[in-house]
N, C-alpha and C positions, 0 to 999 in steps of 0.2 A: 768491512774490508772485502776485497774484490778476491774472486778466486786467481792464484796464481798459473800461469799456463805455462808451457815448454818457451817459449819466446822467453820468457824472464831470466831462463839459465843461460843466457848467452850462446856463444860458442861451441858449441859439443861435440866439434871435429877431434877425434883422439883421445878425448875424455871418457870415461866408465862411468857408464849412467845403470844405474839400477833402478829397473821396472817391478815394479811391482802390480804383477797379474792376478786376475780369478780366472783360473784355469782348471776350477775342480770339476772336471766334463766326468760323466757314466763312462765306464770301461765294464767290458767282456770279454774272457779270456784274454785279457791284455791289448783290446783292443780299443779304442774309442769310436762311442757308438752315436754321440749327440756331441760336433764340433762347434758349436755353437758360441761359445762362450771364448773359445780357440781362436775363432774369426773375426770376432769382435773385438780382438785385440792387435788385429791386423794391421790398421792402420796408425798408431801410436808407434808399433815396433817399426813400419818400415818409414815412418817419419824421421826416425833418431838413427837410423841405418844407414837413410839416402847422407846427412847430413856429418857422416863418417864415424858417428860417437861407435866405443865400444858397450853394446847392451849385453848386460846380465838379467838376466828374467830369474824372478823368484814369483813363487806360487806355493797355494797349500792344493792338496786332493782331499779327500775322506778325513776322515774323524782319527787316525791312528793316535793311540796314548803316549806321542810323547815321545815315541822310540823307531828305530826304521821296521816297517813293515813292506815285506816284498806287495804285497796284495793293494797300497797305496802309492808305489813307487809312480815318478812324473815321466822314466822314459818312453811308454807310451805317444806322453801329450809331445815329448820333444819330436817323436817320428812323425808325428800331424801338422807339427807345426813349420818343421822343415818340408812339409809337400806344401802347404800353403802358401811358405813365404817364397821357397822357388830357392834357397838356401839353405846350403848345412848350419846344423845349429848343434852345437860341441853341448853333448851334455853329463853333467857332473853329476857321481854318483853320492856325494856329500852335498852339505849344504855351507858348511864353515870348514871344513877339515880339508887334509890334503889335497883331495880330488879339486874340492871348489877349488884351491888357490892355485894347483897346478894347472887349471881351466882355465880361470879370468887370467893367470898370470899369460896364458899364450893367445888371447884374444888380439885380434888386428884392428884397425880401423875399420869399422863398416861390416863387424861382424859382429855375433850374437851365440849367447850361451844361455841355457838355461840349468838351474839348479836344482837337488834333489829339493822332494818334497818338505816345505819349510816345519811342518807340524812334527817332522820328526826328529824336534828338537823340542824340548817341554818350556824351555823359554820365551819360544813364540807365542802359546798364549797362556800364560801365565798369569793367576790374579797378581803376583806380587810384581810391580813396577819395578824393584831392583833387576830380577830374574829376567823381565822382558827387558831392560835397559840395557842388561848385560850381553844378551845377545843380541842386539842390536846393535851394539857397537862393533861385536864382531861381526856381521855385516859388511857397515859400514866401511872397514879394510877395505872391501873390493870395489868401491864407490866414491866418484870424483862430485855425483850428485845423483836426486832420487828422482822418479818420474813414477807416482800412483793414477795406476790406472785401474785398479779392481773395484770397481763399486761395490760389489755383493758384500764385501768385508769391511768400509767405512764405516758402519757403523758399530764396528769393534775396537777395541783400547788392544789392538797386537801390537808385536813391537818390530813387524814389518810395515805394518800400518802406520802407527801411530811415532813412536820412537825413532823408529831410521827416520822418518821425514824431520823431526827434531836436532838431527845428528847430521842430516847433509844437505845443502840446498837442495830445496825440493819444490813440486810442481806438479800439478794434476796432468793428465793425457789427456786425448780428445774423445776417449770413452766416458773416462767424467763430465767432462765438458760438455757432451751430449747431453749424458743422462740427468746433468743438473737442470739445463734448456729446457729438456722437457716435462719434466718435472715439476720446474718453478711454471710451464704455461699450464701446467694441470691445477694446480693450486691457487695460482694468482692472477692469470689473463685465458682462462678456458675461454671461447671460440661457443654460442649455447644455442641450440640445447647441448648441452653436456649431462651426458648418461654414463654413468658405473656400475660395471658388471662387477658380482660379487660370488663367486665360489669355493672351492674346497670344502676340507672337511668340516672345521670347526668353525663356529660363528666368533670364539674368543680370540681367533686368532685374527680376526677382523675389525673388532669393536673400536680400536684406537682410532682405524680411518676411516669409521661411519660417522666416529662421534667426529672429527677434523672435516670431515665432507662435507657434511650433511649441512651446514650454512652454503654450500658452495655447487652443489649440483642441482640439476633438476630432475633427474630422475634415478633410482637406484634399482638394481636390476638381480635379484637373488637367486642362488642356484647351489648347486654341488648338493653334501651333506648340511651344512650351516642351512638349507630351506627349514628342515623339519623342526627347531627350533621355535622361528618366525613362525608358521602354522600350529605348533603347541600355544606359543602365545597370543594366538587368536584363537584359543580354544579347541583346535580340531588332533583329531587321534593320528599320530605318528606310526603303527602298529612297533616293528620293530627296527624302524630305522635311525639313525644314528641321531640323536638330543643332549644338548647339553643340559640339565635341568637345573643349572644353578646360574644359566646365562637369563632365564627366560624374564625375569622382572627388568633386566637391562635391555632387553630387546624391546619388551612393553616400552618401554621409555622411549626408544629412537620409535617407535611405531609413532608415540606423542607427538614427539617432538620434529617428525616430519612432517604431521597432519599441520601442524601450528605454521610451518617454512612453507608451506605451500608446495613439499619435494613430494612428489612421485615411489613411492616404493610398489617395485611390482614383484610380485610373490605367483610361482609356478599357480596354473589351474589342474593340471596335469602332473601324472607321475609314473613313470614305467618301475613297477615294482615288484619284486622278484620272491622267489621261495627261499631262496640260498644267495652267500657269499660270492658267486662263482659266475663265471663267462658263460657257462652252458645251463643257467640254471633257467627252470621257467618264468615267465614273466607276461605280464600283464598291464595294459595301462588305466590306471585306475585315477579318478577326480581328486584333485588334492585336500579336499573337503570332507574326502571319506573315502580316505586308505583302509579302512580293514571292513570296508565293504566289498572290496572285489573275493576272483578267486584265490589269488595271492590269500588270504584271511588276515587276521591280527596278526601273523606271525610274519608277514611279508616287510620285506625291505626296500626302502625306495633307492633306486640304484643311479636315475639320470631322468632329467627333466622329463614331459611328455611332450611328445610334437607338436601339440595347440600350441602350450607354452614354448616351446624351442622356435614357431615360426611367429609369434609376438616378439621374443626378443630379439627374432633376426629385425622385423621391421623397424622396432626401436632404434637398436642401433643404425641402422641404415638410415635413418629419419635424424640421427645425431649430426652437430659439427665437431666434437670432441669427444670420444670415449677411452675409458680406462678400464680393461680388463684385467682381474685377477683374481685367478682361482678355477679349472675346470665345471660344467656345468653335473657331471657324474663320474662315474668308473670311466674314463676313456680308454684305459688299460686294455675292458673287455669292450670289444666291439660290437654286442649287441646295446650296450649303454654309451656309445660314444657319440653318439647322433645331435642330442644339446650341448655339446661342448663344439663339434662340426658345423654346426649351425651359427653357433655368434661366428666362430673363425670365419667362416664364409663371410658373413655379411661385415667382419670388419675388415676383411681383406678388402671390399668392396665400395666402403664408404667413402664418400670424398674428401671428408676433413679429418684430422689428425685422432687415427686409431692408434693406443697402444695397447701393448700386450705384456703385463706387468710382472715379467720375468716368473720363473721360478716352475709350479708345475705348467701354470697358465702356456709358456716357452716350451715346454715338453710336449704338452700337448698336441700343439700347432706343427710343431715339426716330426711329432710321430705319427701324423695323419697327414702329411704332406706338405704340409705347407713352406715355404720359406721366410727367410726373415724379411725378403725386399718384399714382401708381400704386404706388408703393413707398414704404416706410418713408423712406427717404433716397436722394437721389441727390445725390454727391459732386460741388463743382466743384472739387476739388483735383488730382486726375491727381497727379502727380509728388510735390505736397507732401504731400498725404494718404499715399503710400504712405512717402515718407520719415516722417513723424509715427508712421506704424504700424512704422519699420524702427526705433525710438526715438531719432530723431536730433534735434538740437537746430535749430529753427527761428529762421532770426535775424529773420523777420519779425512773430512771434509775442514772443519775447525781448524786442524794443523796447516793445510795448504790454502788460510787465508778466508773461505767462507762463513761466511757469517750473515 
């Protein structure tokens, strides 16, 4: 089954269409700090805008249990999103209660609302399907049809996600529609050499799309915390940086079972590795082969690639026609460890064939070291779904509006 797109709901002049956004952007002091995800919903909303539908925007923020918390509240994202779009956007301090219905109820043609944050109602994500059907129907009240646009959340069973689209015609936005395109070319018609960048912290939180990859790339390209792992299982001393020790016989395996594929796995030579947790701690750059050789001693921690290694993978990638990055290459928070994570960002801003940037910290990073998002082929707002999509798993958010 083909994915269903906005064209399939017909007519949406006068109609109340509810979007369904990933809008859970960082705020500080009530401000929003990384619009990113805000922007990327730009065009889907002023698509159903030009076209006169009445758009309701729903979205979650943060983790709140279920109940309104001021410190999660969406009107923030409403005042960002009204300077972006160049329109007021009426925002409702409810999500199903009075506020929402006295909001959608005064909406005009060609204009737009958004809603309090969805999660501070406990039926949104709820394990019990009654509980999330149930509010989802109430929802639905405000809606003549549905238009999902959040990827980051397809791969979750909510009952904004999953249920309203069950409840109203519905239909993916062109934020989906992107991120499926690119996606499926990373998986199924990569462009080669094709090289994947691979960091953060943990190695476990990767394994699903090395094991999905690894017939499918020619080279893999390791980094963040998840290196020291890969290096314990080639034998060599970690001192005190971050190991999963119960990953390391699964990683031996891909080590195998890349040698067998003919793939490439390239592992840091280099490691900038520090006394302490901290931005101003000392640091050293010590051979990846023998970390607690330097002055750092056994007790040092590796914090972010070394520069030997950070200008090999810049060349890799630069020498690629397809890459997928995901995952920082160290601490890029602290600035004296943010040099290998700066390093791929350069060189994939710069490559000629189709760089992406695989949402999540990978998207933080880039943009809190300057970068933009038209600076690259694609930046991801999927984080978790994206990389579930690339581990081949089945998306029930995707599932409902038709893909398969």
């Amino acid at each position: 089954m083909a994915l269903r797109t906005i064209e399939s709901l017909g007519d949406l002049s006068g109609r109340r269409v509810i979007v369904r956004c990933d809008l859970n952007v960082p705020l500080s002091d009530g401000v929003v700090t990384d619009d990113g995800r805000i922007r990327a919903s730009l065009p889907t909303l002023n698509a159903l805008l030009h076209r006169g539908a009445r758009v309701i925007v729903v979205s979650h923020l943060g983790r709140p249990e279920g109940a309104p918390d001021a410190r999660y509240s969406l009107k923030p994202v409403a005042q960002r999103l009204c300077e972006l779009l160049g329109t007021p956007v009426a925002f409702a301090e409810d999500t199903v209660g009075s506020a929402a219905e006295k909001t959608v109820g005064a909406l005009e043609d060609g204009r737009i609302a958004l809603l309090e944050n969805l999660r501070f109602n406990a039926g949104e994500t709820s394990k019990d399907e009654t509980e999330r059907r149930a509010f989802a129907e109430r929802l639905a009240r405000f809606g003549d049809a549905m238009v999902s646009d959040g990827f980051g959340v397809v791969h979750r069973k909510q009952a904004s996600v999953f249920e309203l689209a069950q409840l109203l015609p519905s239909a993916a936005g062109s934020l989906i529609a992107t991120e499926l395109e690119v996606l499926d070319r990373l998986t199924e018609t990569p462009e080669r050499p094709y090289t994947v960048v691979l960091g953060g912290s943990k190695v476990s939180d990767k394994l699903g799309v090395i094991a999905h990859l690894l017939p499918r790339v020619d080279r893999l390209l390791i980094g963040g915390g998840m290196l020291f792992t890969f290096l314990k299982a080639q034998g060599h001393a970690v001192g005190a940086s971050l190991l999963e020790e119960d990953q390391l016989d699964t990683v031996r395996a891909y080590l195998d079972e890349a040698r067998e594929r003919g793939v490439e796995i390239v592992l840091p030579t280099d490691v900038a590795v520090a006394e302490s947790f901290s931005a101003d701690a000392a640091h050293t750059v010590q051979p990846a082969d023998d970390l607690e050789g330097g002055p750092a001693g056994a007790a040092g921690i590796g914090l972010d690639i070394g520069p030997d290694t950070a200008a090999r993978f810049a060349a890799l990638v630069s020498s690629s026609a397809t890459v997928f990055w995901n995952g920082p290459m160290g601490v890029f928070e602290f600035p004296p460890f943010a040099a290998g994570t700066k390093a791929v960002a350069e060189a994939l801003s710069r490559m000629p064939g189709l760089g992406v940037v695989g949402g999540g910290d990978s998207a933080a990073a880039v943009r809190a070291l300057g970068y933009r998002d038209r600076d690259f082929g694609h930046v991801s707002t999927g984080g978790g779904a994206s990389l579930e999509f690339l581990e081949g798993k089945k998306l029930p958010g995707l599932e409902v509006l038709g893909w398969s």
